[in-house]
Biopython code that builds the backbone (N, CA, C, O; Angstrom):
import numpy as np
from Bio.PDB.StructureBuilder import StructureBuilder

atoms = [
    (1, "UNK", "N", (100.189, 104.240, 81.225)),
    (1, "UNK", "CA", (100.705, 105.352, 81.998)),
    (1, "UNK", "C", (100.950, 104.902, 83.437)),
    (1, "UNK", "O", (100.159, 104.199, 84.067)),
    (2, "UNK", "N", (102.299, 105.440, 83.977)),
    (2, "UNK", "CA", (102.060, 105.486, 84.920)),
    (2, "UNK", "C", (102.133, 106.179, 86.048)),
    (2, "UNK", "O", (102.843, 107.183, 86.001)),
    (3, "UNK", "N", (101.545, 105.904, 87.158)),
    (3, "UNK", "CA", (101.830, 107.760, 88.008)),
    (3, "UNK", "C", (102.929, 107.468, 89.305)),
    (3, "UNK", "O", (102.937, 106.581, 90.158)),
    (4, "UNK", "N", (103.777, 108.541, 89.072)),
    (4, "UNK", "CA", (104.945, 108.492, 89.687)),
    (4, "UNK", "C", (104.902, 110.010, 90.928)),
    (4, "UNK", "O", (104.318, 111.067, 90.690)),
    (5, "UNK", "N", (105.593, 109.728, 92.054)),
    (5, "UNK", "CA", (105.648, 110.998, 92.535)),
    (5, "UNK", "C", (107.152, 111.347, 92.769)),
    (5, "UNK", "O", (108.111, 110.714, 92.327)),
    (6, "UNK", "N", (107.190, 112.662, 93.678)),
    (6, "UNK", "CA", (108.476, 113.041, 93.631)),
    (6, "UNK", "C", (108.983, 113.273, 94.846)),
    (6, "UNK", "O", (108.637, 114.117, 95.672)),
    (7, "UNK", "N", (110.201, 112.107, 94.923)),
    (7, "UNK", "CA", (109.950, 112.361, 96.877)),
    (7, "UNK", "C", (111.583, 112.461, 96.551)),
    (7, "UNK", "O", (112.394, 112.093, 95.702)),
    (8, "UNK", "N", (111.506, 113.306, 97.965)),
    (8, "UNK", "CA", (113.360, 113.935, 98.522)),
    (8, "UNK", "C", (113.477, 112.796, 99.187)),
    (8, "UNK", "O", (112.660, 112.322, 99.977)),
    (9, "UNK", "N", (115.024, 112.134, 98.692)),
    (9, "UNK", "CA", (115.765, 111.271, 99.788)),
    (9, "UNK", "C", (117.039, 111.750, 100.317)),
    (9, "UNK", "O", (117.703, 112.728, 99.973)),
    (10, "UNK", "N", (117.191, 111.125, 100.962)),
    (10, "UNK", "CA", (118.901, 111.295, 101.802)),
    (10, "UNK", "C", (120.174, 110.413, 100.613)),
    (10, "UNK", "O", (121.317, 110.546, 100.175)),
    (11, "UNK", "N", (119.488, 109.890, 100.575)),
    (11, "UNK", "CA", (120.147, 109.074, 99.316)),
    (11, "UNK", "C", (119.340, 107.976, 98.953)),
    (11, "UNK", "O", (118.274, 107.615, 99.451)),
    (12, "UNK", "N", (120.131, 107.384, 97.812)),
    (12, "UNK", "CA", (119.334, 106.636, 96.984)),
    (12, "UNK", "C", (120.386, 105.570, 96.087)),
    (12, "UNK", "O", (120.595, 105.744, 94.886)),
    (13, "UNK", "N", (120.957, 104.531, 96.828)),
    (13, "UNK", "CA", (122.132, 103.988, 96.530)),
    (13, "UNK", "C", (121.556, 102.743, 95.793)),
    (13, "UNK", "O", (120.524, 102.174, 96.148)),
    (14, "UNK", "N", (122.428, 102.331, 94.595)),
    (14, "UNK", "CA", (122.184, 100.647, 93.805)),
    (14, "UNK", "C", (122.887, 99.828, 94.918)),
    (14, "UNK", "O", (123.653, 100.244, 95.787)),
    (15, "UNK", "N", (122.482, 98.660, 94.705)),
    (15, "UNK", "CA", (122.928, 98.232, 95.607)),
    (15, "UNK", "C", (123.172, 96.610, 95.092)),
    (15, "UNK", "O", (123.966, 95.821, 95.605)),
    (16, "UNK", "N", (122.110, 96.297, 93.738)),
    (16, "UNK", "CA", (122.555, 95.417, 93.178)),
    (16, "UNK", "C", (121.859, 95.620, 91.810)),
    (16, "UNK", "O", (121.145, 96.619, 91.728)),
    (17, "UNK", "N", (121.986, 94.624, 90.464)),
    (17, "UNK", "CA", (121.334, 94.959, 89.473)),
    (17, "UNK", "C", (120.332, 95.916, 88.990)),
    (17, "UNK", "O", (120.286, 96.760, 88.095)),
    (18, "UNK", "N", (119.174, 95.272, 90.344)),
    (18, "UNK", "CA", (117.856, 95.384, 89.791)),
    (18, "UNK", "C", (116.880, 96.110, 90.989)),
    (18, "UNK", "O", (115.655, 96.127, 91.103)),
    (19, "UNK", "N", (118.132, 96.798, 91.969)),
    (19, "UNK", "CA", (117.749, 97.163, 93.418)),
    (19, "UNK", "C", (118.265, 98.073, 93.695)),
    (19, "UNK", "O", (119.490, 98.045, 93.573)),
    (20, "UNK", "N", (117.686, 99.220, 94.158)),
    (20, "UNK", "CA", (118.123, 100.848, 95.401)),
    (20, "UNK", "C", (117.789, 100.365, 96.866)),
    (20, "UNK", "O", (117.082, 99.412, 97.195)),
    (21, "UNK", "N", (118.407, 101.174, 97.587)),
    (21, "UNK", "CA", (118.187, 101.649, 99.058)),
    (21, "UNK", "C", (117.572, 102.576, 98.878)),
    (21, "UNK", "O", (118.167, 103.348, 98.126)),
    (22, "UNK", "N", (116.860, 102.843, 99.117)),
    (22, "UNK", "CA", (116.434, 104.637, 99.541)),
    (22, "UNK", "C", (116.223, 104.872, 100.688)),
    (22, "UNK", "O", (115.329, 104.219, 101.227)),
    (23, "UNK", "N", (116.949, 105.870, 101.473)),
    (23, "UNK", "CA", (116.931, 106.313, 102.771)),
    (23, "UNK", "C", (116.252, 107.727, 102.846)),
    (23, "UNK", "O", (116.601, 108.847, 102.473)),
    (24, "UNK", "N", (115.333, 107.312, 103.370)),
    (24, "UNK", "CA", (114.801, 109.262, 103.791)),
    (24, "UNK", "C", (115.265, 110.190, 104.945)),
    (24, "UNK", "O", (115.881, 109.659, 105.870)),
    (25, "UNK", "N", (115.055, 111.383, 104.976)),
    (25, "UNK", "CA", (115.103, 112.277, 105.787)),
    (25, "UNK", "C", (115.566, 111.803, 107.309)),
    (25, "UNK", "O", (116.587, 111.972, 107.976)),
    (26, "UNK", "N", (114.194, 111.065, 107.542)),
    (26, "UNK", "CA", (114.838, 110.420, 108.851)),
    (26, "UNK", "C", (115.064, 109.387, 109.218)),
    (26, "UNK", "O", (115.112, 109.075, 110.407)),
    (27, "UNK", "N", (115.303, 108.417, 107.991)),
    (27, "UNK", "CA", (116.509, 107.200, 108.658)),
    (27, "UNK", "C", (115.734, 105.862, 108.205)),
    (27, "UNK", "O", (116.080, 104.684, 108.303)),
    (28, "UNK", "N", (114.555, 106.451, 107.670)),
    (28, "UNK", "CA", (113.811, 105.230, 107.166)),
    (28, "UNK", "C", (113.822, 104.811, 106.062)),
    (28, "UNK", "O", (113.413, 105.511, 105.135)),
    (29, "UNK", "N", (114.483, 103.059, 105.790)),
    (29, "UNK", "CA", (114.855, 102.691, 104.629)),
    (29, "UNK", "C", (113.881, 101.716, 103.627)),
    (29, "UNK", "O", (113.197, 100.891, 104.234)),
    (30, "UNK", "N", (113.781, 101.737, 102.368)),
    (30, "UNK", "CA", (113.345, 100.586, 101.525)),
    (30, "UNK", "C", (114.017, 100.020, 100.766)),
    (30, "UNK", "O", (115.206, 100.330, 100.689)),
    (31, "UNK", "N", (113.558, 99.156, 100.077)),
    (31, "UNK", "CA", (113.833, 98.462, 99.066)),
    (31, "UNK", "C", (112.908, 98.976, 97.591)),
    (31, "UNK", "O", (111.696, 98.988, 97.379)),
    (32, "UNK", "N", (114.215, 99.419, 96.634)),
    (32, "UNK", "CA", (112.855, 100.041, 95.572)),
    (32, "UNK", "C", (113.355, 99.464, 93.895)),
    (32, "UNK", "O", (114.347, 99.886, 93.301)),
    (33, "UNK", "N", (112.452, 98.489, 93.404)),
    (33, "UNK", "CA", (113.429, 97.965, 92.235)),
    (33, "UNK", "C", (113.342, 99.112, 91.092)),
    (33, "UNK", "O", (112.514, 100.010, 90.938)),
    (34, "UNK", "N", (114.469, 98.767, 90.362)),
    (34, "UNK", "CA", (115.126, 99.626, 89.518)),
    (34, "UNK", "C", (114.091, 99.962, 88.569)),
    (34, "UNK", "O", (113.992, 101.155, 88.280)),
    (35, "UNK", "N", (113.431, 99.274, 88.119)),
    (35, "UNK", "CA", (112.256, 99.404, 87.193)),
    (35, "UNK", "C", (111.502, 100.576, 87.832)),
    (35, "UNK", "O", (111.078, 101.422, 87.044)),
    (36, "UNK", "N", (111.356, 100.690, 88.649)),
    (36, "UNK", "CA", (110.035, 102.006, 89.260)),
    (36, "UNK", "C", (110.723, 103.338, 90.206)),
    (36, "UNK", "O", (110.381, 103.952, 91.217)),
    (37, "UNK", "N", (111.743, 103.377, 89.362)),
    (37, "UNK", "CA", (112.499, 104.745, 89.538)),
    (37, "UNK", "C", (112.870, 105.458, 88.143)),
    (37, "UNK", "O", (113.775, 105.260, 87.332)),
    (38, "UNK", "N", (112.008, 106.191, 88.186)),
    (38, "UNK", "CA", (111.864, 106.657, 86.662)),
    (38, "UNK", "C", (113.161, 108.094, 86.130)),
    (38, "UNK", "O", (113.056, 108.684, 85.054)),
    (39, "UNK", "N", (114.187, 108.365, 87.079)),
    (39, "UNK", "CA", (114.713, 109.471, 87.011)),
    (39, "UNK", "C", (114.572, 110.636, 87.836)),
    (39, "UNK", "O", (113.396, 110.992, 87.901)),
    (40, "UNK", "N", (115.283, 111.272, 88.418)),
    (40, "UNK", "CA", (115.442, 112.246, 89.186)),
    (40, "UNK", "C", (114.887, 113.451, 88.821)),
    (40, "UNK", "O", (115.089, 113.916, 87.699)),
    (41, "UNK", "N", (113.907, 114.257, 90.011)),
    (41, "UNK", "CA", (113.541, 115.311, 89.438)),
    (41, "UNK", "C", (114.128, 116.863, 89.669)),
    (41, "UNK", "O", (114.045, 117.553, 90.685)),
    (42, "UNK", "N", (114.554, 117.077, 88.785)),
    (42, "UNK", "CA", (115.390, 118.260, 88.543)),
    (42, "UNK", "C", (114.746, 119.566, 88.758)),
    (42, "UNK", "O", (115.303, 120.661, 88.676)),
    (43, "UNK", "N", (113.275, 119.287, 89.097)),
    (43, "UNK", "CA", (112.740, 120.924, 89.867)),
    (43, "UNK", "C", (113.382, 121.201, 91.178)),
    (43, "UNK", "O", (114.085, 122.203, 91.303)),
    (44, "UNK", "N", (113.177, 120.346, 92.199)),
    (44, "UNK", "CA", (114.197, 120.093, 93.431)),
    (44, "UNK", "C", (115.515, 120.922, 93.478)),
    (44, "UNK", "O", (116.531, 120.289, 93.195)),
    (45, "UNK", "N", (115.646, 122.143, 93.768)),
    (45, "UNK", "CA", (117.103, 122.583, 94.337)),
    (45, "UNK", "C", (117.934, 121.978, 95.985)),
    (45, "UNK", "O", (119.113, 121.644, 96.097)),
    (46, "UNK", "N", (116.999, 121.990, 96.963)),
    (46, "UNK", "CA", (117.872, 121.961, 97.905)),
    (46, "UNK", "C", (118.354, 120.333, 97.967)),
    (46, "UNK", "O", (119.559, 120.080, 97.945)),
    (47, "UNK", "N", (117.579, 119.494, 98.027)),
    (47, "UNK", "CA", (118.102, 118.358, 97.880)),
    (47, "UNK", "C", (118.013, 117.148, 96.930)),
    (47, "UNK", "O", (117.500, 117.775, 96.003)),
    (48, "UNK", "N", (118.111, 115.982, 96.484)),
    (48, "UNK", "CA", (117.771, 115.669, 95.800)),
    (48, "UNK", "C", (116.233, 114.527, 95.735)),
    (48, "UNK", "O", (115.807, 113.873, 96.688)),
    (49, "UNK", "N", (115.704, 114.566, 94.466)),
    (49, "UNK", "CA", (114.529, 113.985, 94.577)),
    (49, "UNK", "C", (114.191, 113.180, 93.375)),
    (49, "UNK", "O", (114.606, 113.520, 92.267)),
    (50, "UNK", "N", (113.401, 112.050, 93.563)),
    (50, "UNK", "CA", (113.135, 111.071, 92.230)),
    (50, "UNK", "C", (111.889, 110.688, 92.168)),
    (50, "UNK", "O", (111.185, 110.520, 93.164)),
    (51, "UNK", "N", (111.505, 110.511, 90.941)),
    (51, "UNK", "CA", (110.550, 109.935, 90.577)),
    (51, "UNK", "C", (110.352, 108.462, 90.418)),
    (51, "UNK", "O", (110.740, 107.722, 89.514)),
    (52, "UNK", "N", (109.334, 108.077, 92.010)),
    (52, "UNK", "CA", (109.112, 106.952, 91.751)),
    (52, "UNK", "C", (107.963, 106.586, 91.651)),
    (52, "UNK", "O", (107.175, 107.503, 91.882)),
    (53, "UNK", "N", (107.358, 105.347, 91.328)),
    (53, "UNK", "CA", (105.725, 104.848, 90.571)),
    (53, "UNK", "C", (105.256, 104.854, 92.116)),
    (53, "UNK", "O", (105.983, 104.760, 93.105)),
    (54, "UNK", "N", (103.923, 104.983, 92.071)),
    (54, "UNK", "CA", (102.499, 105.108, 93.130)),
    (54, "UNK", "C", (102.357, 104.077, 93.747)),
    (54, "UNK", "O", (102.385, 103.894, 94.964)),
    (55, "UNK", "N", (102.196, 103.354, 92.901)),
    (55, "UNK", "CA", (102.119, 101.736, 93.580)),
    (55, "UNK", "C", (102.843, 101.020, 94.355)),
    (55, "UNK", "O", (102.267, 100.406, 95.253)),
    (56, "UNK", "N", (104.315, 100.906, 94.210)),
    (56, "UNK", "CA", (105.140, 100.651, 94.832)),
    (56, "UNK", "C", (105.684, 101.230, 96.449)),
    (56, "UNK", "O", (106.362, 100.701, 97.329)),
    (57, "UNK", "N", (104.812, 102.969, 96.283)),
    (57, "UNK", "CA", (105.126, 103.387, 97.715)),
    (57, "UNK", "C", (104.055, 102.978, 97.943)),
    (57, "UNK", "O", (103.580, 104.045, 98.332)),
    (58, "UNK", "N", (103.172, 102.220, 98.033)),
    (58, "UNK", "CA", (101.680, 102.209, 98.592)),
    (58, "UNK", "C", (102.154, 100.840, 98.976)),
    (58, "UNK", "O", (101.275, 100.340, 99.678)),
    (59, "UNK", "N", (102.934, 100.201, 98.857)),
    (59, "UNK", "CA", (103.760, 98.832, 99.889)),
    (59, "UNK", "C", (104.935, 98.833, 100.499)),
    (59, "UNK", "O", (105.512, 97.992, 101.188)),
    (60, "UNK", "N", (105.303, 100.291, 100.017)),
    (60, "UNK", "CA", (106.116, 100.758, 101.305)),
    (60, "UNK", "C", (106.219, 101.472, 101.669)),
    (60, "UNK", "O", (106.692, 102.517, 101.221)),
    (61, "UNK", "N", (105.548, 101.065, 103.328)),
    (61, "UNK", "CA", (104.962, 102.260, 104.549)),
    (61, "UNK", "C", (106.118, 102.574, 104.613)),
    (61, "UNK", "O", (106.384, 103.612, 104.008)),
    (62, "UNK", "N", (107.067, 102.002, 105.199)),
    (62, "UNK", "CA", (108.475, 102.339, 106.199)),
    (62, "UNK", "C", (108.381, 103.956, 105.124)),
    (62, "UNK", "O", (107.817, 105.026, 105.351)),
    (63, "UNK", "N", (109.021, 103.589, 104.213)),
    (63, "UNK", "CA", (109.271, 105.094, 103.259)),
    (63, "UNK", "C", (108.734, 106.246, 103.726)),
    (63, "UNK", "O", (107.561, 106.352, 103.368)),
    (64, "UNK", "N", (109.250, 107.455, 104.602)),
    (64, "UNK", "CA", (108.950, 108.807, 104.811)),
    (64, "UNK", "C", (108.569, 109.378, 103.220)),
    (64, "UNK", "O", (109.490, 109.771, 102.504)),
    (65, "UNK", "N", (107.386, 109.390, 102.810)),
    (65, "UNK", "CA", (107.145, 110.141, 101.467)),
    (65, "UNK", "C", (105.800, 111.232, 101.468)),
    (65, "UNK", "O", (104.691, 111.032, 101.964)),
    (66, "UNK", "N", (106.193, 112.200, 100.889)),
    (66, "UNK", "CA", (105.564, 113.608, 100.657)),
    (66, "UNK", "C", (104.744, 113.317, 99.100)),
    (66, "UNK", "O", (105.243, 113.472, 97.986)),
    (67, "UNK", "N", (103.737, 112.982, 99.334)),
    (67, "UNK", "CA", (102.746, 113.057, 98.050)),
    (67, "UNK", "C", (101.911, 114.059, 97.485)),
    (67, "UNK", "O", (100.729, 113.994, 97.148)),
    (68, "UNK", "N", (102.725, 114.995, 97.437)),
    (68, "UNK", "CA", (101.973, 116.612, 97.036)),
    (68, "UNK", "C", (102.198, 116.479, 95.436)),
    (68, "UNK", "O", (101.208, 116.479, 94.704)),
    (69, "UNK", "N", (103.214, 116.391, 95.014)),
    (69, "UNK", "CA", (104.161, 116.679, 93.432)),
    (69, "UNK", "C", (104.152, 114.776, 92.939)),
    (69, "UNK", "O", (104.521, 113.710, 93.431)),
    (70, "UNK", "N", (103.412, 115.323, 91.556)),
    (70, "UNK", "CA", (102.751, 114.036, 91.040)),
    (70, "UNK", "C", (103.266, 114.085, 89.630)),
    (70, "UNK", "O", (103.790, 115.098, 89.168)),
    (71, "UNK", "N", (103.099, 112.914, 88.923)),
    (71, "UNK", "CA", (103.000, 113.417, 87.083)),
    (71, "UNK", "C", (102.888, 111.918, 86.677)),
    (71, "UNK", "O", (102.971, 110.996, 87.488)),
    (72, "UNK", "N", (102.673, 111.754, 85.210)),
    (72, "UNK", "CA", (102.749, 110.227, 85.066)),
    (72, "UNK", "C", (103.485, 110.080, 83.874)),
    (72, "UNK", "O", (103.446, 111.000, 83.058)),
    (73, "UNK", "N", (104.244, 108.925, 83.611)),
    (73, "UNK", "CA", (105.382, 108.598, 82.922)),
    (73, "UNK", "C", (104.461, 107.644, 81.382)),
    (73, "UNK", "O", (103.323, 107.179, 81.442)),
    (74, "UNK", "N", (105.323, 107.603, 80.252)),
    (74, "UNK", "CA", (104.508, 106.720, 79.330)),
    (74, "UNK", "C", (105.069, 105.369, 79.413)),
    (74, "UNK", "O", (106.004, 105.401, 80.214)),
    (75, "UNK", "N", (104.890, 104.141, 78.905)),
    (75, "UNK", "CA", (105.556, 103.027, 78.996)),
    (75, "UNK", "C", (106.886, 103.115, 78.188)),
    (75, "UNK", "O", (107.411, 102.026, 77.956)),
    (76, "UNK", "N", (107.462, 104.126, 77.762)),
    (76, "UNK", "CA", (108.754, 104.200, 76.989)),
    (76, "UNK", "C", (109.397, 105.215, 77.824)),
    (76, "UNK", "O", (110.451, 105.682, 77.393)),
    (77, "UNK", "N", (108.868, 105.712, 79.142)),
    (77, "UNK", "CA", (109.057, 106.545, 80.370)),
    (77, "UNK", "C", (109.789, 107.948, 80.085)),
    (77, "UNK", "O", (110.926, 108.269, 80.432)),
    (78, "UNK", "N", (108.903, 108.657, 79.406)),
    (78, "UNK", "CA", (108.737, 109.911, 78.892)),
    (78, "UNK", "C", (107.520, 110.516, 79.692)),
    (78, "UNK", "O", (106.328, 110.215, 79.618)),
    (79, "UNK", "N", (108.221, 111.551, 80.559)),
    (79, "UNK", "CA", (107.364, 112.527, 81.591)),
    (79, "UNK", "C", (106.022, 113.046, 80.486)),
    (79, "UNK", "O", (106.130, 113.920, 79.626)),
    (80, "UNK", "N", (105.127, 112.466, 80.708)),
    (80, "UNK", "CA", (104.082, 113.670, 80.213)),
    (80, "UNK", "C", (102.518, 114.274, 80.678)),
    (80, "UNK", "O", (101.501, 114.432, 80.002)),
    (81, "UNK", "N", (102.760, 114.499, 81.932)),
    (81, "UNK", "CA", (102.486, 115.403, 82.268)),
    (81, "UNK", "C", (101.425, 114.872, 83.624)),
    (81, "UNK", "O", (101.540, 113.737, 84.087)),
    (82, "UNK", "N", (100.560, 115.719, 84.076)),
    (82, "UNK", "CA", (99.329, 115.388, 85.133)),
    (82, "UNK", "C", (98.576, 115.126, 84.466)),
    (82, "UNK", "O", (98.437, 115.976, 83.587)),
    (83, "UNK", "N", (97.682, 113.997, 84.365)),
    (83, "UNK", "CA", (96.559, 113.643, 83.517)),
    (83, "UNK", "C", (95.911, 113.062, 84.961)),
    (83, "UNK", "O", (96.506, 112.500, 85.880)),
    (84, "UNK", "N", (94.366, 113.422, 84.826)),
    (84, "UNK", "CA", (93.924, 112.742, 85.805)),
    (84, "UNK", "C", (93.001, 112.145, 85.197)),
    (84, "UNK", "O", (92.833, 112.635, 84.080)),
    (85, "UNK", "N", (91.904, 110.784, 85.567)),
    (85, "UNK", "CA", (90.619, 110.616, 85.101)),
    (85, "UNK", "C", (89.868, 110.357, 85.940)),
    (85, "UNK", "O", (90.069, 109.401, 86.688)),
    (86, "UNK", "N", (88.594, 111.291, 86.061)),
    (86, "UNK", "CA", (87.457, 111.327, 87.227)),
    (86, "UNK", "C", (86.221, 110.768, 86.518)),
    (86, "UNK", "O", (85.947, 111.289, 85.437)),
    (87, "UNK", "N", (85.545, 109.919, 86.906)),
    (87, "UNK", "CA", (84.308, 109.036, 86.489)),
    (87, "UNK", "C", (83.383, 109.285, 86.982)),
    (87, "UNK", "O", (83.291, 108.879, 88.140)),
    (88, "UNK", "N", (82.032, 110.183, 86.325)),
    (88, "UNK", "CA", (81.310, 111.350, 86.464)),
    (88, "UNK", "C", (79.786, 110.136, 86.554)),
    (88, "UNK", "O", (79.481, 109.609, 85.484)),
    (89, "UNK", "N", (79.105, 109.846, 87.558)),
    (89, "UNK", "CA", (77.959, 108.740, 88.101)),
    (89, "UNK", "C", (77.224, 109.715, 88.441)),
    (89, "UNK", "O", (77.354, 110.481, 89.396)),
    (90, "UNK", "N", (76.194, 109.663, 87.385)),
    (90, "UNK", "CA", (75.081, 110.714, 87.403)),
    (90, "UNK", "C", (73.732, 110.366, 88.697)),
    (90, "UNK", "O", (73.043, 109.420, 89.077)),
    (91, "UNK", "N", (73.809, 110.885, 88.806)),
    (91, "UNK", "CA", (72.201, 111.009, 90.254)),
    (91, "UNK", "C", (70.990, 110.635, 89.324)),
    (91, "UNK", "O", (70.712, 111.002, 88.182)),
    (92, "UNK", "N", (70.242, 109.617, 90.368)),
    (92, "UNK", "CA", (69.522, 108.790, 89.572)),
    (92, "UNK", "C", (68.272, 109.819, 89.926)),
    (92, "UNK", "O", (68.074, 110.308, 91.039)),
    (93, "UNK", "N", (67.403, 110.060, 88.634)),
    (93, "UNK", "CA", (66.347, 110.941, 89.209)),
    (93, "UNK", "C", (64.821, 110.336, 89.281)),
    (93, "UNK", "O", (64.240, 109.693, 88.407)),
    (94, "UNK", "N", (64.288, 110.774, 90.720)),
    (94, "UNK", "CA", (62.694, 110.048, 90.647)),
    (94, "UNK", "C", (61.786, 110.997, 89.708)),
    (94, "UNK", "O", (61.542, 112.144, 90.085)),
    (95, "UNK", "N", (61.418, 110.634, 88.802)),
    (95, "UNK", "CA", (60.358, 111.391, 87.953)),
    (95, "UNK", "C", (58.894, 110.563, 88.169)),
    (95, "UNK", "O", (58.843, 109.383, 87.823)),
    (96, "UNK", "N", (57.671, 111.249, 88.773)),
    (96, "UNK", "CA", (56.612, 110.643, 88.799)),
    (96, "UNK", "C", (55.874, 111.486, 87.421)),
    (96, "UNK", "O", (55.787, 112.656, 87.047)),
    (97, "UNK", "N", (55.422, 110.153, 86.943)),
    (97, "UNK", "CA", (54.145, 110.716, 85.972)),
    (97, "UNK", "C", (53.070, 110.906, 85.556)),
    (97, "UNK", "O", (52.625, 110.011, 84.837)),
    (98, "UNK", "N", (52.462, 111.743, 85.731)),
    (98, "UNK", "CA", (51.071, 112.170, 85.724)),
    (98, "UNK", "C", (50.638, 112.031, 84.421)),
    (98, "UNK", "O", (51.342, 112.254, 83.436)),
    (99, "UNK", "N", (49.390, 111.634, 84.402)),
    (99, "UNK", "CA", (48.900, 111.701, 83.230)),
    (99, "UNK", "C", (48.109, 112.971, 83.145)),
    (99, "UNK", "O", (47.729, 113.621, 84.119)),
    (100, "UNK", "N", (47.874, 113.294, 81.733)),
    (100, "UNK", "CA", (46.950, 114.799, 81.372)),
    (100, "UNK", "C", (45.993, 114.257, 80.419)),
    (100, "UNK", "O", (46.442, 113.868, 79.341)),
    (101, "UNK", "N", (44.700, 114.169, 80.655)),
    (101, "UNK", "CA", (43.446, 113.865, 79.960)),
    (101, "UNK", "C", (43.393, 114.941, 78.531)),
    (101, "UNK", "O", (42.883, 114.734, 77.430)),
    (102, "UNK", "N", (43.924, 115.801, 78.905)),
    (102, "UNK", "CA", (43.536, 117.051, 77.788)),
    (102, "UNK", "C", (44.243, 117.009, 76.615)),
    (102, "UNK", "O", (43.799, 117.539, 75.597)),
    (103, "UNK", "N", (45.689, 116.222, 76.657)),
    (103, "UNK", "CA", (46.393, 115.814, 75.594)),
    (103, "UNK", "C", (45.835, 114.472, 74.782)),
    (103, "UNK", "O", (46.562, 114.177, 73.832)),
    (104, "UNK", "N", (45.015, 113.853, 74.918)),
    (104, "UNK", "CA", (44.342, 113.042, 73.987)),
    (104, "UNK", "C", (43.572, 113.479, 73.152)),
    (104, "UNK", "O", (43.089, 114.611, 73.186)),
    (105, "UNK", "N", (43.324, 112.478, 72.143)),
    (105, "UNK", "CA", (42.391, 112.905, 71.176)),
    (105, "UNK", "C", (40.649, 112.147, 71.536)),
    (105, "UNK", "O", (39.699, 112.404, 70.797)),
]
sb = StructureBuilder()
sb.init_structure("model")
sb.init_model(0)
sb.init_chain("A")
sb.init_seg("    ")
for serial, (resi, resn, name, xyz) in enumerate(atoms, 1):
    if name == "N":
        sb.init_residue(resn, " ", resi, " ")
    sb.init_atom(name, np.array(xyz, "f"), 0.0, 1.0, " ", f" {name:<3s}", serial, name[0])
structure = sb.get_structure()
């Protein structure tokens, strides 16, 4: 899986094979390969917006990106859905033990 978000650009031009521009809002550009643009998201009315992988904006600062609207893609890149996984580290507990004379035989 992987997790993609959904950010508004100004555009979002090929530029060669395996490469976009993406220009944001205000003028700030990347480099984003074709592989980790998973399709445009069509909730977006006023402008347009795409789904790209997590990782890839997390090496690029320049990119003006809004990380509110999330989802994660399958490796055959079929939207399915918010899945999160939280790893639940239980509290270690001090138990002292007393002994009770009266429970013997």
């Amino acid at each position: 899986m992987t997790k993609c978000y959904s950010i508004r650009l100004d555009s979002l031009i090929s530029i060669s094979d395996k490469c976009y521009l993406a220009t944001a809002f205000d003028g700030s550009e990347a480099l984003i390969p074709k592989s980790q643009v998973y399709g445009q998201d069509y909730d977006v009315r006023k402008s347009e917006a795409y789904w790209i992988s997590a990782w890839i904006l997390d090496k690029k600062p320049e990119l003006q990106a809004s990380l509110k609207k999330w989802t994660n893609f399958s490796k055959a890149g079929k939207n399915i859905g918010q899945i999160e996984f939280k790893h639940h580290i239980p509290k270690k507990v001090n138990k002292d033990v007393t002994y009770d004379g009266t429970l013997t035989r």
